[in-house]
C-alpha positions in Angstrom: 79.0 57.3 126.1 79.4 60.1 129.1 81.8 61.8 126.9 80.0 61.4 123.2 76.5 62.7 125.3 78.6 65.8 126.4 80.0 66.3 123.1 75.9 66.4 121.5 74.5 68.5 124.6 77.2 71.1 124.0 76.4 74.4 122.7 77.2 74.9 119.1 79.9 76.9 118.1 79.0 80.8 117.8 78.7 82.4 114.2 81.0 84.7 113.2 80.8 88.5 114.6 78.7 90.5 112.5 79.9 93.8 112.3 77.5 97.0 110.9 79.0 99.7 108.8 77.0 102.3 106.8 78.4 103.2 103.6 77.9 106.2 101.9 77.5 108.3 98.3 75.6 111.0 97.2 75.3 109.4 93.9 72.7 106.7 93.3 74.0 103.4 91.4 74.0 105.0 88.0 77.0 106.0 88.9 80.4 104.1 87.9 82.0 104.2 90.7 79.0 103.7 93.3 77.9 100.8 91.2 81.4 99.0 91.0 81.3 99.8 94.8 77.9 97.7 94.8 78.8 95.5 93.1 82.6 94.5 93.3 83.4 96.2 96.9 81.0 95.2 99.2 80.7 91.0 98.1 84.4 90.7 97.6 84.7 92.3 101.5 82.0 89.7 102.2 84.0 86.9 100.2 87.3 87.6 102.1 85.7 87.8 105.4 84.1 84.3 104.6 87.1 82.3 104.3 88.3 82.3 107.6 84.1 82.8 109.0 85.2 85.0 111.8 83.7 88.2 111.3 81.2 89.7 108.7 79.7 92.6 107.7 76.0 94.0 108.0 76.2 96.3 105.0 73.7 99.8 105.2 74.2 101.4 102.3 73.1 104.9 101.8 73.8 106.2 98.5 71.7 108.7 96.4 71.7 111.6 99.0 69.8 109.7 101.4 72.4 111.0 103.8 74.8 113.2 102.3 74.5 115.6 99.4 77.6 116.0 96.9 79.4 117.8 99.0 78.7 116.4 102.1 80.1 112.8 101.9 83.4 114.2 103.5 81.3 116.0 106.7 79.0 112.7 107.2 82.1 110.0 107.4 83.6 112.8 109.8 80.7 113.2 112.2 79.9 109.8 112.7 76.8 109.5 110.5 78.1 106.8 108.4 81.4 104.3 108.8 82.6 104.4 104.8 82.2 106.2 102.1 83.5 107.6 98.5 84.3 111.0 99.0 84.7 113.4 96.0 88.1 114.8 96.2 87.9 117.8 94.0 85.1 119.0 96.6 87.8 119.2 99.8 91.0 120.9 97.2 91.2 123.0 100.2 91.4 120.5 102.6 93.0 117.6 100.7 95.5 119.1 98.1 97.2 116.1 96.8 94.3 114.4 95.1 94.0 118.0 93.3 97.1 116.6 91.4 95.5 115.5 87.7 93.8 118.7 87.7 96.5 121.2 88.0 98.0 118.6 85.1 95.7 118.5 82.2 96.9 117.4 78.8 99.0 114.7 80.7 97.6 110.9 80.6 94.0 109.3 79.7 95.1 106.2 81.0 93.3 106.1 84.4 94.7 103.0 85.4 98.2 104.3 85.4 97.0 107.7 87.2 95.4 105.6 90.1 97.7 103.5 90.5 100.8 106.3 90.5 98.7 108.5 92.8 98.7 105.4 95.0 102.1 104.9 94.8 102.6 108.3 96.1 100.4 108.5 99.1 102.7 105.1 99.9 106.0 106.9 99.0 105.1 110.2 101.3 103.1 109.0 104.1 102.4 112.6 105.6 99.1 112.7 102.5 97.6 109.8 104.2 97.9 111.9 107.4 96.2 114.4 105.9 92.7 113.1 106.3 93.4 112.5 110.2 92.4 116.0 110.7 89.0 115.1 109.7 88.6 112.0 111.6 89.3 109.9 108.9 91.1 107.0 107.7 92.4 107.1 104.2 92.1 103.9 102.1 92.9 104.6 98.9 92.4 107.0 95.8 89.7 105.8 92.4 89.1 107.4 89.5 86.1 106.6 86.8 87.2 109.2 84.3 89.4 108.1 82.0 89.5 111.9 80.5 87.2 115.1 80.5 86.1 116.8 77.4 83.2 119.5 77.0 79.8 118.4 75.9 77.7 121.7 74.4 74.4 122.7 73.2 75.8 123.9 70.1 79.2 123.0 68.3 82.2 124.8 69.0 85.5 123.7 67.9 88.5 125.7 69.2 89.6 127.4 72.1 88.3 131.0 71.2 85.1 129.6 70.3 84.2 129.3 73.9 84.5 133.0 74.5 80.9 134.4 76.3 80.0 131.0 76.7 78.6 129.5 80.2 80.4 126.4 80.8 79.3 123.9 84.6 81.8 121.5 86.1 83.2 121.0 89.5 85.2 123.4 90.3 88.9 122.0 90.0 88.5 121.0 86.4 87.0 124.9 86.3 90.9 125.7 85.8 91.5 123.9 82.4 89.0 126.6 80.8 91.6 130.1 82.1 91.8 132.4 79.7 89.1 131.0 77.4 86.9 134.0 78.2 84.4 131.7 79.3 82.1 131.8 82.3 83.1 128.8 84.5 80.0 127.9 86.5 80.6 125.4 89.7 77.7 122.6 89.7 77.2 119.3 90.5 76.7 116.6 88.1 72.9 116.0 88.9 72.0 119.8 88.0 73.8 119.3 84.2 71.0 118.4 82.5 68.5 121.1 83.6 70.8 124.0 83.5 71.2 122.7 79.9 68.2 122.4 78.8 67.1 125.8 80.4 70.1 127.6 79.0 71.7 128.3 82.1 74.4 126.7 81.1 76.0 126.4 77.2 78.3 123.7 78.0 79.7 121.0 80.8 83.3 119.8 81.1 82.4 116.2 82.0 83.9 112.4 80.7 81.8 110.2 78.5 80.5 107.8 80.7 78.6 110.6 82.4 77.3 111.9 79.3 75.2 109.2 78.7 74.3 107.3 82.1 72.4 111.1 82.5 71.3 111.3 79.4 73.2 114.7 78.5 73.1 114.0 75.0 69.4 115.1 75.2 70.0 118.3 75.5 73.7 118.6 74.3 74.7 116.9 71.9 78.0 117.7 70.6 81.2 116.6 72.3 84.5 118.4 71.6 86.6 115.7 72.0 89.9 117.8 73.5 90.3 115.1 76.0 91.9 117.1 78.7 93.0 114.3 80.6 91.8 111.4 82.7 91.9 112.0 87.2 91.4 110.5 89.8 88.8 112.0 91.8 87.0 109.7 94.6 88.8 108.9 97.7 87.9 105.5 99.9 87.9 106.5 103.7 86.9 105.4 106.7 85.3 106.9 110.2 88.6 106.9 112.2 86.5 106.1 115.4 85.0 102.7 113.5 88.3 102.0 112.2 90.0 102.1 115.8 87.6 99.8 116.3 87.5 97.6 113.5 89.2 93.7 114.0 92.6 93.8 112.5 91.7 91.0 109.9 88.5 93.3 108.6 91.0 95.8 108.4 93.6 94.1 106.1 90.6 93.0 104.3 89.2 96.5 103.7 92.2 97.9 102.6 93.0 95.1 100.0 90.1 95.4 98.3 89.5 99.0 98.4 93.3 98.8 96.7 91.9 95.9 94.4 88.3 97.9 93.4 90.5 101.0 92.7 92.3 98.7 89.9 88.5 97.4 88.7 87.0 100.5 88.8 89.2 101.7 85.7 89.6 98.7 84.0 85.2 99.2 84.1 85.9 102.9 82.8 87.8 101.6 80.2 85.2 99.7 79.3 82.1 102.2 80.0 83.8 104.6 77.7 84.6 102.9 74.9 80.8 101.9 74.9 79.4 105.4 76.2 81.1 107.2 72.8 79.5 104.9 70.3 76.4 105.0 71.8 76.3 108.8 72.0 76.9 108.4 68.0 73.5 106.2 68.2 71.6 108.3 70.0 72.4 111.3 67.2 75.3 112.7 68.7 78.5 114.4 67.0 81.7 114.0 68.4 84.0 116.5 66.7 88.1 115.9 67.0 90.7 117.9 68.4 94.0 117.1 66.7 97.4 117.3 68.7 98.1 120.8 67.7 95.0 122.5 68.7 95.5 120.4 72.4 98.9 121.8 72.2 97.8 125.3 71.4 95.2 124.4 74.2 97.6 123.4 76.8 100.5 126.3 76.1 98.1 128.7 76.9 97.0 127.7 80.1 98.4 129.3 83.3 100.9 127.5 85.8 98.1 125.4 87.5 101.0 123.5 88.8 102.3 125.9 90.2 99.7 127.1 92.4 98.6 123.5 93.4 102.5 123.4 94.4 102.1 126.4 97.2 98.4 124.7 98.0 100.6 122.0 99.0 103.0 123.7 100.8 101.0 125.9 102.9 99.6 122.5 104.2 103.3 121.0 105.3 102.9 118.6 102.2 106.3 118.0 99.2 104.3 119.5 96.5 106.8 120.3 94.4 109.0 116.7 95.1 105.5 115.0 94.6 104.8 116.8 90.8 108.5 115.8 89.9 107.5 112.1 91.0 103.9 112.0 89.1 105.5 113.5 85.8 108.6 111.2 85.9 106.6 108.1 85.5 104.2 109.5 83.3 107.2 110.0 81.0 108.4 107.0 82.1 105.0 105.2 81.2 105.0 106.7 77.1 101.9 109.0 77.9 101.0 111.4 75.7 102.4 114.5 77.3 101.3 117.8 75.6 102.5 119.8 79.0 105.6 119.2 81.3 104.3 120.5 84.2 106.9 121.7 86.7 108.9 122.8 84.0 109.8 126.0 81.8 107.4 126.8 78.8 108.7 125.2 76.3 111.1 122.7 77.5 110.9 119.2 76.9 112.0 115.8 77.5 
């Protein structure tokens, strides 16, 4: 009786250790990739934690630039103002080179799947890209991508190369490259300003991938898509604050990292999916996609400059095996059957 009255007076076990973390995007959830990260990331850490009931997480999210504008997701995980976040690569080129890799390879693979998973592969297989990030105070996870390719969406329809001469076309600045030698004005912007530099004629033309067209409703004021499919890439990064990851348990570690590896896989099978759907409803909503046929890409692609090349000395210059890593990522994308209009790394005109 002493021992069962013991046993009822004692104190009941404590709940698990609830950890907080603020997570961070400068896009809202109309975005793919925030939205997967919603909706996928953030319960399946939760659901993982739960099993063994020893730690969870107190989720803060601040997404829509409630923290960090575009370009400032990078500079708010590294100063402490929030613990994890989806930073846009093709924002940091000059501090991040590798993940610059799909865009000095256009004309390569649409098959985003295959490109995350193969840029994973390599950050695993060269070790010195993860450190990389540990200049910023941050903790590399692993790469996404939600574009299975970029094309150009215009005002008015164009439909070869020269036909972009004088024109002002807006992207982000990496994918800037895949327009040399057009005779086009390439304008840097970020995807929130598309739609009003459009409609205002500040800009003619965006490269941007289908999805996008219609989650922002560019087909309103563009509504022709030149369907040259450039190429798919991947261009978000999952990190960490190094500081809150030196802190972290190591089971809420192993737990981020699996599914951050396991949302990169869901995040493209979703832009599979969003695509697919995005194109036809652009049709609906009176839009005209006009086609490309392999030729004209291949015209396209000859006459571009050696954007391998200079992403190879970018590389370099940072202590990183640019030119070991290109033979690597092309290598299995012939491995892989892609549809390869451009050997990168190699001589104009050779091929496999």
């Amino acid at each position: 009786m002493l021992g069962l009255s013991l046993y009822l007076l004692a104190p009941v076990a404590s709940a698990s250790e609830s950890i907080r973390m603020i997570a961070v995007d400068a896009s809202s959830a109309s975005a793919l990739w925030v939205k997967v990260f919603i909706e996928y990331f953030i319960p399946e850490v939760d659901r993982r934690l739960a099993e063994n009931d020893n730690y969870d997480i107190d989720w803060n999210p601040a997404f829509g630039g409630t923290i960090a504008k575009p370009k400032g997701v990078l500079d708010s995980l590294q100063h402490d103002l929030a613990d994890i976040g989806i930073v846009t690569t093709p924002y940091h080129a000059d501090k991040v080179p590798f993940h610059n890799l799909p865009y000095a390879t256009p004309f390569v693979s649409n098959d985003v799947g295959l490109i995350a998973r193969t840029m994973s592969g390599l950050a695993n297989k060269y070790p010195i890209i993860k450190k990389a990030w540990e200049d910023y105070e941050l903790h590399y996870l692993t790469v996404a991508g939600s574009i299975d390719t970029y094309t150009l969406v215009m005002t008015d329809p164009i439909e070869t190369f020269d036909d972009l001469r004088g024109r002002k076309i807006g992207g982000v600045g990496s994918n800037m490259l895949f327009l040399t030698g057009s005779g086009s004005s390439a304008v840097t912007s970020d995807l929130i300003d598309w739609y009003n530099n459009m409609s205002t004629g500040l800009l003619d033309g965006v490269i941007v991938w289908p999805e996008a067209v219609v989650a922002y409703k560019l087909y309103e004021v563009a509504p022709y898509i030149l369907d040259i499919q450039f190429g798919g890439a991947t261009s978000k990064a999952i990190v960490v604050n190094q500081r809150t990851w030196d802190r972290l348990p190591e089971e809420v570690r192993q737990v981020l990292q699996e599914t951050a590896e396991d949302y990169r896989d869901e995040l493209a099978r979703e832009t599979d999916r969003v695509s697919a759907r995005s194109r036809a409803e652009f049709v609906e909503r009176g839009g005209t996609i006009i086609s490309v046929n392999p030729e004209q890409r291949q015209k396209w692609a000859s006459r571009l400059p050696g954007l391998s090349d200079a992403w190879i000395d970018a590389m370099e210059r940072k202590g990183l095996p640019g030119r070991e890593i290109l033979s690597d990522y092309m290598h299995i994308m012939r491995d892989n059957g892609q549809p390869i209009m451009r050997h990168w790394g190699e001589p104009q005109g050779f091929q496999f």
